[in-house]
PyMOL CGO cylinders between C-alpha atoms (Angstrom):
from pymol import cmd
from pymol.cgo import CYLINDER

trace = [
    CYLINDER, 2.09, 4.75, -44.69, 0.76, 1.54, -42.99, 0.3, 1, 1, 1, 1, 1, 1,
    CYLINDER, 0.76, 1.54, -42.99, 0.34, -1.65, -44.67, 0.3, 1, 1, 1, 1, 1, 1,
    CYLINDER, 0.34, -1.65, -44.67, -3.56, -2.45, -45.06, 0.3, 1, 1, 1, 1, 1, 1,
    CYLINDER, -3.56, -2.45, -45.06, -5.01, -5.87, -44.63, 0.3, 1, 1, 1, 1, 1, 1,
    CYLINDER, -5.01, -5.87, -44.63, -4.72, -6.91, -48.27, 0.3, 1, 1, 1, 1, 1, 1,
    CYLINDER, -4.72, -6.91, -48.27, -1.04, -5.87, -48.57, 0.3, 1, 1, 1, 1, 1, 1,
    CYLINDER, -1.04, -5.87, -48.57, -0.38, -8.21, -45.56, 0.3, 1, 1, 1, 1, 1, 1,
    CYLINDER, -0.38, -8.21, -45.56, -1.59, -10.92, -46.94, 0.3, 1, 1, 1, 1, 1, 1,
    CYLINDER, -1.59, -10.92, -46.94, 0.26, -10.38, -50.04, 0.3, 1, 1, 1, 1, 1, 1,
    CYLINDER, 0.26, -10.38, -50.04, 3.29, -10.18, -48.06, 0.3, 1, 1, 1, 1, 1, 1,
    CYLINDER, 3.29, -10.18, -48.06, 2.10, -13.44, -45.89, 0.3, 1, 1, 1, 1, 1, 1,
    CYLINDER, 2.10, -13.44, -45.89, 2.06, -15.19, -49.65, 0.3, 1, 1, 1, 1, 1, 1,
    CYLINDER, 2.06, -15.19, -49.65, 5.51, -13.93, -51.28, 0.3, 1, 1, 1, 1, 1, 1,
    CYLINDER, 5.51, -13.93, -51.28, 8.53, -15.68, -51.40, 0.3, 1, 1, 1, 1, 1, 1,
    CYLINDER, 8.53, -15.68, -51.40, 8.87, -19.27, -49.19, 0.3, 1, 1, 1, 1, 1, 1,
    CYLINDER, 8.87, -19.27, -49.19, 10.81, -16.91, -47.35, 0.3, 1, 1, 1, 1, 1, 1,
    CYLINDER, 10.81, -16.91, -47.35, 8.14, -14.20, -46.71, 0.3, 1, 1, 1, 1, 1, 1,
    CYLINDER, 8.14, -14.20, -46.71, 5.89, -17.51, -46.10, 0.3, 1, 1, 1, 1, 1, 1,
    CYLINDER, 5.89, -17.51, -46.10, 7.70, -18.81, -43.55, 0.3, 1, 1, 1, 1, 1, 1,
    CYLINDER, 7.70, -18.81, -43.55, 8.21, -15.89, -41.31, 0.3, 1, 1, 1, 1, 1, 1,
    CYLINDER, 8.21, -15.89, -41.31, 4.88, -14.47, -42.01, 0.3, 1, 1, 1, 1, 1, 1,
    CYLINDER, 4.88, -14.47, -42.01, 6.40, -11.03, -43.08, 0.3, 1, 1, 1, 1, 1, 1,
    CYLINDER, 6.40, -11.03, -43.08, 2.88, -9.44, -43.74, 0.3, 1, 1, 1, 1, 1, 1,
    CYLINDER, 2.88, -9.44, -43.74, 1.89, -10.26, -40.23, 0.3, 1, 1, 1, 1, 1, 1,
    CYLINDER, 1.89, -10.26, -40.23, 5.28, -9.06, -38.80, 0.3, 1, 1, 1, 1, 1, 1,
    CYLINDER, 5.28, -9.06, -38.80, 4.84, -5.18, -40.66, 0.3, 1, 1, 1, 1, 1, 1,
    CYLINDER, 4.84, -5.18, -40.66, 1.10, -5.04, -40.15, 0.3, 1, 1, 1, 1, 1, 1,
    CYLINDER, 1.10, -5.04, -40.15, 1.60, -5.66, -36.25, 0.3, 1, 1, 1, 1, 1, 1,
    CYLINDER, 1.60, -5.66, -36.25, 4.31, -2.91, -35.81, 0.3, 1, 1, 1, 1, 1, 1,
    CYLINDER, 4.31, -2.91, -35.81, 3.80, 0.25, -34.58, 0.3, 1, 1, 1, 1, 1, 1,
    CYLINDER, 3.80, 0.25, -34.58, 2.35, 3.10, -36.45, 0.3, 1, 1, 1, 1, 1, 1,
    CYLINDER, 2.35, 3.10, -36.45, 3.42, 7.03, -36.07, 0.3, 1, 1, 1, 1, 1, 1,
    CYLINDER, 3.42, 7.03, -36.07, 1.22, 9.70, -36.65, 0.3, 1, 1, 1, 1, 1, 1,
    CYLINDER, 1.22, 9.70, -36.65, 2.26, 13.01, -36.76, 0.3, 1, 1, 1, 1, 1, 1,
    CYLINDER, 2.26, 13.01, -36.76, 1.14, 16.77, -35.82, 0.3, 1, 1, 1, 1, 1, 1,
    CYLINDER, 1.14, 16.77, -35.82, 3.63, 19.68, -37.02, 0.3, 1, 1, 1, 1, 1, 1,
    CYLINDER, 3.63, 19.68, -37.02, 2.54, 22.75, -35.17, 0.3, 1, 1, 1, 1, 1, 1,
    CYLINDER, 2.54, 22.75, -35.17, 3.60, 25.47, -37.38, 0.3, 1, 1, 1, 1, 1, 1,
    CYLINDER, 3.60, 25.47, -37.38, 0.93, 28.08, -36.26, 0.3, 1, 1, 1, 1, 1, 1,
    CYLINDER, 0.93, 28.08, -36.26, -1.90, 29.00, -33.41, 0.3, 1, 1, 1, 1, 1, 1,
    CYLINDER, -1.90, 29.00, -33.41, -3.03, 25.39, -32.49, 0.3, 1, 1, 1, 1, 1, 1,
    CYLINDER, -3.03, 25.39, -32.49, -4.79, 26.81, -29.16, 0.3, 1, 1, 1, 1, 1, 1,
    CYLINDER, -4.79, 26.81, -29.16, -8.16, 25.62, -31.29, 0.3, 1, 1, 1, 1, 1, 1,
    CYLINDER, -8.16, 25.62, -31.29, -6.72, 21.85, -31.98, 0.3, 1, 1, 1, 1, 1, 1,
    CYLINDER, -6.72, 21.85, -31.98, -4.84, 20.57, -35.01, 0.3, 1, 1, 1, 1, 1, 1,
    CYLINDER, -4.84, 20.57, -35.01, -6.57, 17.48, -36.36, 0.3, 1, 1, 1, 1, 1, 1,
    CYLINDER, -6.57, 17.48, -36.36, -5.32, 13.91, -37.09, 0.3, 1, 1, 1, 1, 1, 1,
    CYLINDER, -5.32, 13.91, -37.09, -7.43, 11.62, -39.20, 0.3, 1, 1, 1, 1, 1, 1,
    CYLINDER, -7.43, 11.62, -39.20, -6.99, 8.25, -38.09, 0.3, 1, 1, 1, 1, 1, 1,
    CYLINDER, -6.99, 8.25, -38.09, -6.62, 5.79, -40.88, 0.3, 1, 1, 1, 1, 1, 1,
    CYLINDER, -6.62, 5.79, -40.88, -8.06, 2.58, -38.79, 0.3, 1, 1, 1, 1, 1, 1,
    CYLINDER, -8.06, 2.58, -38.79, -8.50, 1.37, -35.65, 0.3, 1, 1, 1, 1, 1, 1,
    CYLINDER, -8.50, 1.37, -35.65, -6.15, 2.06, -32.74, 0.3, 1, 1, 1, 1, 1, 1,
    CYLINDER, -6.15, 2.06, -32.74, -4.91, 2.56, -29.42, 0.3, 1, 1, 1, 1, 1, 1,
    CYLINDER, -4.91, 2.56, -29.42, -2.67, 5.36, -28.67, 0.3, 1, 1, 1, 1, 1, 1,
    CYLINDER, -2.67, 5.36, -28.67, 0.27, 3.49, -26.64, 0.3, 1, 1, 1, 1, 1, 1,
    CYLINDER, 0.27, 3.49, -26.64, 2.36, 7.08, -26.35, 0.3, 1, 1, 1, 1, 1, 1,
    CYLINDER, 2.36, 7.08, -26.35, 2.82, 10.76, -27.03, 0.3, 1, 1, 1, 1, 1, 1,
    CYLINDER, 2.82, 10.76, -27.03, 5.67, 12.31, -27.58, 0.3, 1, 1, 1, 1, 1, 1,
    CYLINDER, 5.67, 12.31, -27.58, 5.90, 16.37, -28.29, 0.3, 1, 1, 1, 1, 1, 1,
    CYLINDER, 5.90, 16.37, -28.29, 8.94, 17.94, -29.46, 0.3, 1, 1, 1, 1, 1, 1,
    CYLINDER, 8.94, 17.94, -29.46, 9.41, 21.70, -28.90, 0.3, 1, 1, 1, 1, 1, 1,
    CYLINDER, 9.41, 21.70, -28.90, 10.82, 23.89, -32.05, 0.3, 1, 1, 1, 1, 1, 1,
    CYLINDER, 10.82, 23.89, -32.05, 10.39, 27.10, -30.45, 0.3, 1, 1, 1, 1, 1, 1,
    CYLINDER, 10.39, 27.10, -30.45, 10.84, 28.30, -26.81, 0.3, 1, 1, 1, 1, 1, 1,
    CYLINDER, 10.84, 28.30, -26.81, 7.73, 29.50, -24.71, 0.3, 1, 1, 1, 1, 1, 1,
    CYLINDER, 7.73, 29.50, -24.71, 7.79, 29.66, -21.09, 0.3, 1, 1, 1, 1, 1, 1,
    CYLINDER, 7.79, 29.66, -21.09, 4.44, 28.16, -21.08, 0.3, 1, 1, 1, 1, 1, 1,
    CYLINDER, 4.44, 28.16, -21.08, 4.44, 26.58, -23.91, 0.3, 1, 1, 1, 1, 1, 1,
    CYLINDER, 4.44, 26.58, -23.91, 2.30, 22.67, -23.92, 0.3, 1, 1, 1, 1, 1, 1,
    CYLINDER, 2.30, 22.67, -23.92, 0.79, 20.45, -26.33, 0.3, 1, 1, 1, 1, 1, 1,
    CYLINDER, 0.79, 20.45, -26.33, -2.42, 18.03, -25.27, 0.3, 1, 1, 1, 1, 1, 1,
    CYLINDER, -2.42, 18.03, -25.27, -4.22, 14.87, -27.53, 0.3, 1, 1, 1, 1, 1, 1,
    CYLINDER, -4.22, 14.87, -27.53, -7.33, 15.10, -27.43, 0.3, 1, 1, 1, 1, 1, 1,
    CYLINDER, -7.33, 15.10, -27.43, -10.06, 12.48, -28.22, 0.3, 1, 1, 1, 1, 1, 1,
    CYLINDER, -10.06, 12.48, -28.22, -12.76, 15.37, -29.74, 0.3, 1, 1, 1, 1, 1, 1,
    CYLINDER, -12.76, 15.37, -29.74, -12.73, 17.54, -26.72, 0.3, 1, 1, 1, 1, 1, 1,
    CYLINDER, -12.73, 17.54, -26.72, -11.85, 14.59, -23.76, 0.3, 1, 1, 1, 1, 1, 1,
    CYLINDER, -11.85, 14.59, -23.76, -8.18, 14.79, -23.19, 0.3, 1, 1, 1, 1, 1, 1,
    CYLINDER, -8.18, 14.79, -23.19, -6.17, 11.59, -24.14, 0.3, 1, 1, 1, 1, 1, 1,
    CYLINDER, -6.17, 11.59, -24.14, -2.57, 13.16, -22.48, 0.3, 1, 1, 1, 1, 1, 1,
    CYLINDER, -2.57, 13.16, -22.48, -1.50, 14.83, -20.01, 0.3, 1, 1, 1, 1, 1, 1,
    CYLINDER, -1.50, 14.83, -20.01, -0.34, 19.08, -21.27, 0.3, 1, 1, 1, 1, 1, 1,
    CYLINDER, -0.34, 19.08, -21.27, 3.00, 18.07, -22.18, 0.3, 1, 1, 1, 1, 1, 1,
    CYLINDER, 3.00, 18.07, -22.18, 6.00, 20.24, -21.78, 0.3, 1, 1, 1, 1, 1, 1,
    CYLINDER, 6.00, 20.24, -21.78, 6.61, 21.84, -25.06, 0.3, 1, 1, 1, 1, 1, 1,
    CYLINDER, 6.61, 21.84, -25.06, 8.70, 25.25, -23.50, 0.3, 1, 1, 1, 1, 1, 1,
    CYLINDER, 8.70, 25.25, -23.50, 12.57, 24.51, -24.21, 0.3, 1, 1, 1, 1, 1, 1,
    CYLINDER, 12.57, 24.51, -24.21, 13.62, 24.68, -27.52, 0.3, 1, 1, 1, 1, 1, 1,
    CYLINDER, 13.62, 24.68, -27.52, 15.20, 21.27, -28.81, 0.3, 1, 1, 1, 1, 1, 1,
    CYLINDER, 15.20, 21.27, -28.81, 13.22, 18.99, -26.12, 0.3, 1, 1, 1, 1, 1, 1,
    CYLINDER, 13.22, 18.99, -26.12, 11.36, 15.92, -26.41, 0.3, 1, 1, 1, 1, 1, 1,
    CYLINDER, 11.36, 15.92, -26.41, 9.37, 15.13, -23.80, 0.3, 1, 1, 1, 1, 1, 1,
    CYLINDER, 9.37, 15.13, -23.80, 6.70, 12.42, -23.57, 0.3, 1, 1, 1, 1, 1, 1,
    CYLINDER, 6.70, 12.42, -23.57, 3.49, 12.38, -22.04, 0.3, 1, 1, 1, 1, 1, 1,
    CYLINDER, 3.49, 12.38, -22.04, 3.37, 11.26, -18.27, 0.3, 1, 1, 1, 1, 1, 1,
    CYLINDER, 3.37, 11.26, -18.27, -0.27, 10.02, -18.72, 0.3, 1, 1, 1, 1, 1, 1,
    CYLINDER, -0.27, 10.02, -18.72, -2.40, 8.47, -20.81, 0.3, 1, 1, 1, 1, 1, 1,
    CYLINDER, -2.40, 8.47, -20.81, -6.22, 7.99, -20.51, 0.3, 1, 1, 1, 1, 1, 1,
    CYLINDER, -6.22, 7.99, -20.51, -7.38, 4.35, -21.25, 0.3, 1, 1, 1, 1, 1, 1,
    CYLINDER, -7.38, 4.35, -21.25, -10.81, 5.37, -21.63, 0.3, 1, 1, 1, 1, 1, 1,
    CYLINDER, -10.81, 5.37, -21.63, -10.19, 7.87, -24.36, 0.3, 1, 1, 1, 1, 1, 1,
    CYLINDER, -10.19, 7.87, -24.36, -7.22, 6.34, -26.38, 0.3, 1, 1, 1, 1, 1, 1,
    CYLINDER, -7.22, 6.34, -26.38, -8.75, 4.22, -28.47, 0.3, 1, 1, 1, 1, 1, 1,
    CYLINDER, -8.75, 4.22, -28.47, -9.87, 5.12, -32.08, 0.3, 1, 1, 1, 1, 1, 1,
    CYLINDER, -9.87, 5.12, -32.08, -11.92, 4.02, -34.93, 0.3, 1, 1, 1, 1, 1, 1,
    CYLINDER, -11.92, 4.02, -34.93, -11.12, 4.09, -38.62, 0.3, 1, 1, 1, 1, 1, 1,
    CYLINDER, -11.12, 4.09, -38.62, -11.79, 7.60, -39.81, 0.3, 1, 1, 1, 1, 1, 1,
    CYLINDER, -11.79, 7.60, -39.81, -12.20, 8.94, -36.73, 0.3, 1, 1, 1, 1, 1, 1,
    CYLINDER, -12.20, 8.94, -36.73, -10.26, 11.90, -34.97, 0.3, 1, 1, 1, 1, 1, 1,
    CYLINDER, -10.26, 11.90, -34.97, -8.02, 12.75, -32.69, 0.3, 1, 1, 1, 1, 1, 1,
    CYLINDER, -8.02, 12.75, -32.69, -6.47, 16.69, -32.15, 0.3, 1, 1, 1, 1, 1, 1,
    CYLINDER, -6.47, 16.69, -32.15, -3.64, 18.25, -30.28, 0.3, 1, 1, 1, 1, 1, 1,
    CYLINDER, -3.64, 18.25, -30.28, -3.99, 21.53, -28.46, 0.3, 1, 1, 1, 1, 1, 1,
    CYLINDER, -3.99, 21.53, -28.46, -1.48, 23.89, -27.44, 0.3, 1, 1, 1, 1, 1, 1,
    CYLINDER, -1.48, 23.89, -27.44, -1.54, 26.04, -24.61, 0.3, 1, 1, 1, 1, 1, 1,
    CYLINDER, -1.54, 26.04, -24.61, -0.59, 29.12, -26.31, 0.3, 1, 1, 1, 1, 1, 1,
    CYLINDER, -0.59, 29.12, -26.31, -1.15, 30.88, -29.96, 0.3, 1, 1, 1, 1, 1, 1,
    CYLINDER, -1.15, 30.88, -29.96, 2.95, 30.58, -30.28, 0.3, 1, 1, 1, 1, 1, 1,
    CYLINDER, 2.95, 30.58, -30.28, 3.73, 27.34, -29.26, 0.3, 1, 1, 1, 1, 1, 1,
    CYLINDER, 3.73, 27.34, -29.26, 5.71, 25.38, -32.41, 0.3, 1, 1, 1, 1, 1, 1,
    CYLINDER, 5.71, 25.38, -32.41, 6.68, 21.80, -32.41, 0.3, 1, 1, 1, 1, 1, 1,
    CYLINDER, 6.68, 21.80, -32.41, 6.02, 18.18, -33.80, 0.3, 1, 1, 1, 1, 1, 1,
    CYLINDER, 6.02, 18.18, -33.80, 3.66, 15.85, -31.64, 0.3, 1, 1, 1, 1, 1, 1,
    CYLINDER, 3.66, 15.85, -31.64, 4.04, 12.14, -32.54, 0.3, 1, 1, 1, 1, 1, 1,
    CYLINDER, 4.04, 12.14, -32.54, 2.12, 9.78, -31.47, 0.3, 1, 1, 1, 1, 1, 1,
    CYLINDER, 2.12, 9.78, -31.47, 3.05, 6.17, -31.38, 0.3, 1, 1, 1, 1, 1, 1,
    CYLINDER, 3.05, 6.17, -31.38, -0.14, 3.77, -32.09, 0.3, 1, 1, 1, 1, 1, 1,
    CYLINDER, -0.14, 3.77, -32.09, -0.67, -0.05, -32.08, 0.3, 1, 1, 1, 1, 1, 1,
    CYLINDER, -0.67, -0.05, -32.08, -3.35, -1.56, -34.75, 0.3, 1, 1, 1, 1, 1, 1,
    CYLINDER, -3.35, -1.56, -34.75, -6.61, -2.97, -33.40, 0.3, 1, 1, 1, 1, 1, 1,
]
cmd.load_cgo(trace, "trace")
């Protein structure tokens, strides 16, 4: 779970410690993972709600099941955010060669999807974010 404003200032407030490095600041700024576990037919899009603002920075699918053909895309609605990323060798990670600047971007409740190519395709899509 990410650390919301109010926790960060908390944090900022702590210790003399905490105070002095600005710890709140430090978490809040870090990356965030969110994560897609494609378990059945995602050829429709498997939603992510997307708890505040931010910019997708990369995309990384992992493939749990082998299909020749097998991909997995981000969407932004129906605008893709990826490149179809390999997801055809069992075991594999491989990360998206392309990102749209246009479409990465995200508000607060908004969301984003990930589409497979085919109706067996299985794996876990995570997608590294930076706040806004």
């Amino acid at each position: 779970m990410a650390l919301s404003n109010n926790q960060r200032l908390k944090l900022n407030s702590g210790s003399p410690i905490d105070q002095q490095v600005q710890l709140g600041d430090a978490v809040y700024s870090a990356p965030v993972l969110l994560f897609a576990s494609i378990e059945a037919d995602a050829t429709g899009g498997l939603s992510i709600t997307v708890p505040f603002a931010l910019e997708v920075v990369q995309v990384i699918a992992q493939c749990r099941t082998a299909n020749g053909s097998g991909t997995a895309t981000l969407r932004n609605v129906t605008t893709a955010v990826t490149d179809a990323i390999v997801m055809a060798v069992d075991k594999t990670n491989i990360e998206a060669t392309t990102i749209d600047d246009a479409q990465s971007t995200f508000a607060a409740g908004g969301n984003m999807n990930v589409v497979t190519n085919g109706a067996a395709d299985r794996g876990l899509v995570t997608v590294v974010c930076r706040r806004l």
